[in-house]
N, C-alpha and C positions, 0 to 999 in steps of 0.2 A: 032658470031658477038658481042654476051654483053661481051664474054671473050676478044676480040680485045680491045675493049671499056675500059675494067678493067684495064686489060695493060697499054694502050696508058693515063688513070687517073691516075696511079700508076706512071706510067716509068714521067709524067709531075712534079707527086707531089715531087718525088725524085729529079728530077732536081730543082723546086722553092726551095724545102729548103736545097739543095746543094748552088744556089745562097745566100737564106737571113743567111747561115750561115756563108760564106764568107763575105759578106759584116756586119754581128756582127765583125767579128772579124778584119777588116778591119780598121771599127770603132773605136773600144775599142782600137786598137793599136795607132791609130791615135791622141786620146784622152792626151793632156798635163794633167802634174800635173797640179792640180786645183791653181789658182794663189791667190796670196794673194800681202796684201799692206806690204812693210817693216815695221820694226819697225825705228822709228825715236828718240834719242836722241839729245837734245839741251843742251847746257851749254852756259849760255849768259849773262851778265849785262850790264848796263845803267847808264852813272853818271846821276847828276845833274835832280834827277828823286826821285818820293818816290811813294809808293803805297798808294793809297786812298781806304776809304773802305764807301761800302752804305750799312745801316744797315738796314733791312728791320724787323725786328719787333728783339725779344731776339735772336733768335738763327740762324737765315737765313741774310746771305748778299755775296756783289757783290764786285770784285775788278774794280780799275782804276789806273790808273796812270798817273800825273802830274807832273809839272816841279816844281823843291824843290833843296834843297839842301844836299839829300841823291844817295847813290848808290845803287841801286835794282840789285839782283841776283837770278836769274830762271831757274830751272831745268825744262825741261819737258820732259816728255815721253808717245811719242804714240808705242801700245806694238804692233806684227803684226797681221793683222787680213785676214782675207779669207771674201771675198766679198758676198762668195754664202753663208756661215754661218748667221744666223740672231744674230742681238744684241751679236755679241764677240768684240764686239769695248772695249776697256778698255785706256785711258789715266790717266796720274798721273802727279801733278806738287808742284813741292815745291818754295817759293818764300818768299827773306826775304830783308831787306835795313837796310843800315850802314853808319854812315858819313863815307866820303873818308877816307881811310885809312893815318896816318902818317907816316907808315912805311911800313915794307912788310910782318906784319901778323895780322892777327885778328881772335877772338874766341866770340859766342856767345855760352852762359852755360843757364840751368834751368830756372833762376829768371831773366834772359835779355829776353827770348822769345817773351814774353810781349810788350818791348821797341823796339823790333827790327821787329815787324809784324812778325813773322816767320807764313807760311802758308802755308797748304796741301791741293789739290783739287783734288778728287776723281772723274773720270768720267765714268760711266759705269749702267751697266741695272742690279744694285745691290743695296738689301735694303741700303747702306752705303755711296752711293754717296753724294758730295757736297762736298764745304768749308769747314773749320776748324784751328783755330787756333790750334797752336804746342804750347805747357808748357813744354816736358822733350828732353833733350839730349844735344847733343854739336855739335856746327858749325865752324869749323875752316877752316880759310882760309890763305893760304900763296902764296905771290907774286913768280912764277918761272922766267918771265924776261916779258921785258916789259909791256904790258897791260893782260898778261895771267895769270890767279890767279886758284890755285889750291885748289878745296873747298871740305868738308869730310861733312860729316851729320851722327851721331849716335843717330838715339833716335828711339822715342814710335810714332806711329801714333795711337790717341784713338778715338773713336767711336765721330758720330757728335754728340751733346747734342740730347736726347730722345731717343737713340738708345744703348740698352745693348748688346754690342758686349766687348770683350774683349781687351785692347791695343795688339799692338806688336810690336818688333822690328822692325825698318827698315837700312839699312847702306848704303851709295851709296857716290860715293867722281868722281870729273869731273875736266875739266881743262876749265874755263870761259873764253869769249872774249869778247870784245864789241859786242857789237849789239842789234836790236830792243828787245824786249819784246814781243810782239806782231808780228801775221806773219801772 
């Protein structure tokens, strides 16, 4: 009778994990790629607009923008991320204003940066995030047909003030349209 008993324990336990092994594999087959958010770029300016800045003590401040009589141009980039990943969020935005154009090209060099706000904002769960103003590189833009402006960026992105990190390269060229700034 304990040998019937052994069996009929045995002959049950085989069949439960004949089931839970069917059903792992069931599972796991079932299972999508893990999803994530796209990555998003924007290319967009704004006449009659100019960027404002709040300074909040030497090296920390805030943008805004009001109505002027400049054209603001904004690169943004949300990169993709996976929602189950913690803190891989990383966005990037460059953003710089020019009076209207008189023709159909315009170039900001080195010593303009300054005049023209040129600005990089780093967003991410890295000692190097934040603001920054841009000193090196060159910004051209050239009209391709009507309100569509075709804009190049070569330069240095360098560390925010108190942080020794190294400059680097950066290169990236878009085709602008009207639209908000803001979304």
């Amino acid at each position: 009778m304990i040998s019937n008993l052994k069996n009929t324990i045995f002959v049950s336990m085989k069949y439960l994990f004949s089931i839970l092994f069917c059903l792992a594999i069931v599972t796991t087959q079932a299972q999508d790629k893990p999803k994530k958010n796209p990555e998003i770029k924007r290319f967009v300016f704004q006449a009659n607009t100019q960027i404002t800045k709040r300074v909040y003590d030497s090296i920390y401040f805030d943008l805004d923008y009001s109505k002027g009589n400049k054209w603001v141009f904004k690169f943004s980039h949300q990169f993709a991320e996976y929602p189950m990943i913690s803190d891989d969020e990383y966005f990037e935005s460059y953003e710089f204003e020019i009076d209207p154009p008189k023709g159909n090209r315009f170039t900001i060099k080195d010593g303009d940066f300054e005049k023209h706000q040129v600005i990089y904002n780093r967003s991410c769960f890295c000692p190097d995030a934040g603001l920054r103003n841009l000193v090196d590189g060159t910004i051209t833009g050239k009209r391709i047909r009507g309100n569509t402006w075709l804009v190049t960026f070569d330069g240095y992105i360098h560390p925010r003030p108190g942080k020794d990190f190294p400059p680097y390269a950066k290169k990236w060229k878009g085709y602008f349209k009207p639209n908000k700034l803001v979304y």
